[in-house]
C-alpha positions as CSV (number, residue, x, y, z in Angstrom):
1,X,-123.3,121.5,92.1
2,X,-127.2,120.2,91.5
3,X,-128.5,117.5,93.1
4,X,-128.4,114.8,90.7
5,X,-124.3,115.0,90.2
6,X,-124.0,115.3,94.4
7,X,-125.6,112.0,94.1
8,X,-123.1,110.9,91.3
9,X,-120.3,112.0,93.2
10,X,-121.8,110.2,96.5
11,X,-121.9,106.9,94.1
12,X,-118.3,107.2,92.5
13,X,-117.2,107.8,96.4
14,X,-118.4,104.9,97.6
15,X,-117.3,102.6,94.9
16,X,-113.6,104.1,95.3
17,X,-114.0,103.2,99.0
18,X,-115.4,99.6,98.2
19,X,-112.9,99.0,95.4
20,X,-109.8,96.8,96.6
21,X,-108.5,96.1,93.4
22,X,-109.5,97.3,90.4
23,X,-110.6,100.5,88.0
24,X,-113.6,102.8,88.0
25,X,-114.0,104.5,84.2
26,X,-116.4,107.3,84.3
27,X,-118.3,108.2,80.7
28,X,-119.0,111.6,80.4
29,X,-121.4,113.1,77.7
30,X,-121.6,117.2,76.6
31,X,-120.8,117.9,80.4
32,X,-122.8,115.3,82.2
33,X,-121.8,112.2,84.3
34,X,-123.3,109.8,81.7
35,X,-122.3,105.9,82.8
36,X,-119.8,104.8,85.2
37,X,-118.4,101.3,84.7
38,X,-116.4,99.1,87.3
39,X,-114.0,95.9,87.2
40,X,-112.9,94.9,90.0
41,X,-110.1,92.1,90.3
42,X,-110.1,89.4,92.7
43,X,-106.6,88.1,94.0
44,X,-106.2,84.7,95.0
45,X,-102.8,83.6,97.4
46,X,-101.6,80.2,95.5
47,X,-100.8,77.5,97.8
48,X,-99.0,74.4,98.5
49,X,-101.9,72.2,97.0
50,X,-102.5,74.6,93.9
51,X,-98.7,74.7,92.8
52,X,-97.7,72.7,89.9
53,X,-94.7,70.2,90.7
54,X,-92.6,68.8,87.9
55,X,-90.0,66.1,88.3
């Protein structure tokens, strides 16, 4: 493996490790690591306050 994919790897390593929830799509392009693209979700608890009551 050439340096410039170790360094690809490294990166799509240490967006797994900071990804909570979420997804990591990786582009690829005649062989090479081209783009990689991340969403991450963020989950909120509801609470007492934020619940809708009806009558």
């Amino acid at each position: 493996m050439n340096k410039v994919n170790e360094l690809k790897m490294k990166h799509i390593q240490a967006t797994l490790e900071q990804l909570e929830y979420g997804s990591v799509s990786i582009t690829v392009h005649e062989g090479e690591i081209t783009q990689i693209d991340t969403t991450e979700k963020k989950r909120f608890a509801l609470t007492g306050n934020n619940k809708h009551k009806t009558k």
